[in-house]
N, C-alpha and C positions, 0 to 999 in steps of 0.2 A: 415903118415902125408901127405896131399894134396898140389899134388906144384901148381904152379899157374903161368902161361908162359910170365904173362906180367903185373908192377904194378897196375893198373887199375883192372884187377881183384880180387886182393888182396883187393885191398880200398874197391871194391864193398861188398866183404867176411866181411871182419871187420866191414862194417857201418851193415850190414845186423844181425849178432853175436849182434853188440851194442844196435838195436832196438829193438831185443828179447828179450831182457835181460830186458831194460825198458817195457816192455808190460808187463812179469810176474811180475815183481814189484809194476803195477797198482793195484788197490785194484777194484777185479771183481765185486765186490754185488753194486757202489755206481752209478745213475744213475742222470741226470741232464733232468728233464721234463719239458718240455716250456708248455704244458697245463695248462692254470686255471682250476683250483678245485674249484668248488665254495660248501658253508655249509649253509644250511638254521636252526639259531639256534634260540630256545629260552628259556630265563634266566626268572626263577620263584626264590622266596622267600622260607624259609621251612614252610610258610602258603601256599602255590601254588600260590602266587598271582601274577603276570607277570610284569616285571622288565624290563623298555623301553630306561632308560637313560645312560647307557653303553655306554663307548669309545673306540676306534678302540684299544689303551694301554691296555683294561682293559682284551683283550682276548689273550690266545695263542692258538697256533694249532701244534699238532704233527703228524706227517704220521711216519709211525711204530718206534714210539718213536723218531724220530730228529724233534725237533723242526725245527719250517717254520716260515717265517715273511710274517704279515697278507700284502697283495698288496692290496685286495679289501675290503672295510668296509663301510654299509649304512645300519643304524638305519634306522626301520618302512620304508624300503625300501619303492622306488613308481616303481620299475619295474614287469610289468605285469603279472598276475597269470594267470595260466593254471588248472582246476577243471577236474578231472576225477572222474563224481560221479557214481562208480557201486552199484546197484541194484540187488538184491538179488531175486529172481521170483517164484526160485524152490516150491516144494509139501508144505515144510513145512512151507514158509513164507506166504501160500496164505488168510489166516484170519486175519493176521494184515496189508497185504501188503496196503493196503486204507490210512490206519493211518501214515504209515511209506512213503507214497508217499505224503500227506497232507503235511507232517513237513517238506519230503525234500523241496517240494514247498516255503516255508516259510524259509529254510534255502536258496538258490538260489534268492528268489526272495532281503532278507537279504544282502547277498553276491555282489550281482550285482547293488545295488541300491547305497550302500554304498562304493564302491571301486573304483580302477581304470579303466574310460571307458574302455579301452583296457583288461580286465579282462573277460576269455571266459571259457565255461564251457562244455562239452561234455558230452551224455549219455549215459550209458553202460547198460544192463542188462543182468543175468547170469541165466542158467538153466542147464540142460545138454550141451548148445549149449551158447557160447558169442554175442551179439547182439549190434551194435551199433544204437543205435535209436535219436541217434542227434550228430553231429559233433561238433566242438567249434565253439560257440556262446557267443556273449554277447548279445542275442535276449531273455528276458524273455520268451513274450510271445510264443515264438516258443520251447522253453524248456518246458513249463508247460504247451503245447499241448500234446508234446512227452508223456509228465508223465502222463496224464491223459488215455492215449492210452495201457498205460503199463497194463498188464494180469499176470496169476499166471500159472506157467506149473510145469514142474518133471523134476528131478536132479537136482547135484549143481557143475559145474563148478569154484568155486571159483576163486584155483589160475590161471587154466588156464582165465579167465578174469581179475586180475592181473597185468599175464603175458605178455596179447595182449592189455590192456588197457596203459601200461609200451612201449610194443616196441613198435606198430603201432600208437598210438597216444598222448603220453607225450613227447616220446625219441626224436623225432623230433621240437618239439618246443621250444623257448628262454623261459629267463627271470622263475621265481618262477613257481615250478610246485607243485602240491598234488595231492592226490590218498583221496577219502571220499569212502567209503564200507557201506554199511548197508547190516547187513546182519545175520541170526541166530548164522553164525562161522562153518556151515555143511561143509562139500566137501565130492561129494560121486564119481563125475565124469572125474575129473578134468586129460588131459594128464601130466599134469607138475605136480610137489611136491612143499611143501609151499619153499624150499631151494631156487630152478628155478625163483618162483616168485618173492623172494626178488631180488635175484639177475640182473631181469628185471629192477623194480622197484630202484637199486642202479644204474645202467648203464644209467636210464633215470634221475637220480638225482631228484626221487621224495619224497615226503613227505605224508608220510600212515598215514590217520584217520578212521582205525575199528570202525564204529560204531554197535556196536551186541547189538541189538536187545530182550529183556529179558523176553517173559511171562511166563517161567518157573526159579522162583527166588529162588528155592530149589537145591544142586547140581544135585539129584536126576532126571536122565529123561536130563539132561543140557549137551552139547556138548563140556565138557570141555579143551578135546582136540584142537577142535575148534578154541575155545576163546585163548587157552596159544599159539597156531601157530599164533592165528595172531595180539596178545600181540608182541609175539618177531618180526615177523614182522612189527610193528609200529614203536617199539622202536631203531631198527635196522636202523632206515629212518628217524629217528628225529622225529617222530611225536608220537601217544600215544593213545592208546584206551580208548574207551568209551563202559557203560554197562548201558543203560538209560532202563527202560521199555516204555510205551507206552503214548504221552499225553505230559505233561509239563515236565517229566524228556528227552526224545527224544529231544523236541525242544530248552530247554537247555545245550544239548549236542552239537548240530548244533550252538549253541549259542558262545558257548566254541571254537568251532574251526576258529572259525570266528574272536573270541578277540586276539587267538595263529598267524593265519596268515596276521591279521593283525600288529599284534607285535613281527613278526620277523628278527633278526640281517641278513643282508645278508655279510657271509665273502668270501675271495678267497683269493687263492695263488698258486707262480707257485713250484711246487716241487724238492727242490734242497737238493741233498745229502743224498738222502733217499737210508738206508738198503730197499737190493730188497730180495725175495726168490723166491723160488718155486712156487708160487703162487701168480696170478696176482691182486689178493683183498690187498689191502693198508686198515690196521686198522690205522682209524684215533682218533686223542684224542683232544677234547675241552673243554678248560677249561678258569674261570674268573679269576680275582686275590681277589677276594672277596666269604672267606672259606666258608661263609651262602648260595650262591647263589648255585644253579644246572641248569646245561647247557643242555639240547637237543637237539641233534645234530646228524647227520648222524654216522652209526658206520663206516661206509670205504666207499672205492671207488674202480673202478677199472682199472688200470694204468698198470706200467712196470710191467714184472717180470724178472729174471735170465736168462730165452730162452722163446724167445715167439714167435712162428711164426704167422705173418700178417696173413695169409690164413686160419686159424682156424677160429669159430668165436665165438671171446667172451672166446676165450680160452675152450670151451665145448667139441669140436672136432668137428663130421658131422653137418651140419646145421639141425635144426629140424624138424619133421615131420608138416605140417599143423593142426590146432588146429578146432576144430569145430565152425564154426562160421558165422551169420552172417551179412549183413548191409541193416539198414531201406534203 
């Protein structure tokens, strides 16, 4: 047994015994986050038809199952969109690429005429190589220079554009972001895996609309792999694919994502009493109180975990190799 030469150290002994003992008794998994989460959602009918009059009551939010109390809620939001439209360029899109640059024109020109001035649009285009060919702009005409400039070359960097269209140019911006793709659904070149690129695209809190592109309407010859990577990547991100072929189904696709963003719920909340794990991805769950309706919405986020060192980054480990890429 330990003597101890003078009362004071004894009290020091016993306070020190009494705080350990409270610390193992704390429950380790449960963590208190001061971050807004913010969920760009939207509510359709089981016709698909988009449902706009929803009250901040009518939703809840779970992060890994505990219920959150909604802090931020604004219906047909007016805070400012950010458009990452990537472009598709590789071997195999070069005989439609005319048509599918036409419609985007018409979706942009669509987008920016009708929305919030403060609503800007960036251009991406992917081949073997990422290409930013316009920054954010709410300048029409200076976008529909860009596009007209666009060319057809080999390979397809997909996710790696993405990836770099997510960190380098969404990640850092406020207020409503989305990701628009056109693109066949190939990746023949890409450093990153479709996994990497969602998880860019979660870290920048953006909203993915695959638009792929169809002149082969047979499975037969069709890139089905393709399409179902970047199906779950859409849905993953609150947003949703499109399979238009060439003409007035394309331009009503672009039609579509235009009716979705501008009819979406903007929620937030700051995360309290959330089971943490091993892993720093928070699956989140959003739901109405009305059984007919379906919600789209981000599937998680990414937050605390159980040990997580600041120095990593992104929880991946090494920082990543540079991506091929380059800027108009």
């Amino acid at each position: 047994m330990a003597m101890f030469r003078r009362p004071t150290e004894f009290a020091v002994a016993l306070i020190a015994a009494a705080v350990s003992v409270l610390l193992a008794q704390q429950p380790p998994l449960i963590r208190v986050d001061v971050r807004l989460v913010h969920i760009l959602a939207v509510v359709k009918n089981k016709t698909g038809q988009l449902i706009g009059g929803l009250h901040k009551e009518d939703f809840e939010i779970y992060d890994n199952g505990a219920k959150q109390q909604v802090a931020v809620f604004e219906r047909q939001t007016d805070q400012p969109l950010s458009v990452a439209l990537l472009i598709d360029v590789s071997g195999s899109t070069a005989i439609d690429l005319k048509f599918e640059i036409d419609s985007a024109s018409r979706f942009l020109q669509a987008l920016l005429k009708e929305g919030n001035p403060r609503d800007q649009v960036a251009v991406y285009t992917f081949d073997d190589q990422v290409t930013l060919e316009q920054n954010f702009t709410h300048n029409f005409a200076l976008l529909q220079d860009k596009l007209k400039r666009i060319h057809g070359s080999a390979g397809t960097s997909l996710y790696d554009a993405i990836y770099l269209a997510a960190r380098e140019g969404l990640e850092m911006r406020s207020g409503r972001k989305a990701m628009v793709i056109v693109s066949d659904g190939g990746n023949t070149t890409s450093s990153k895996d479709s996994h990497q690129a969602l998880a860019a695209a979660q870290m920048a809190d953006a909203v993915i609309y695959p638009v792929v592109v169809m002149p082969i309407t047979s499975d037969a010859g069709r890139n089905i792999g393709g399409e179902n990577a970047l199906t779950f990547i859409a849905q993953s991100t609150g947003g949703r694919p499109f399979f238009p072929s060439l003409g007035a189904s394309l331009d009503r696709s672009f039609a579509d994502i235009i009716s979705e963003l501008r009819t979406e719920y903007l929620l937030g909340f700051y995360p309290h009493d959330v089971p943490l794990g091993k892993d720093r991805f928070h699956k989140l769950t959003v739901r109405v109180n009305q059984p007919d309706l379906q919600v789209s919405a981000r599937s998680g986020y990414y937050g605390e975990a159980e040990s997580f060192s600041a120095s990593s980054q992104d929880g991946e480990g090494p920082a990543d190799p540079p991506l091929a890429r380059k800027k108009r």
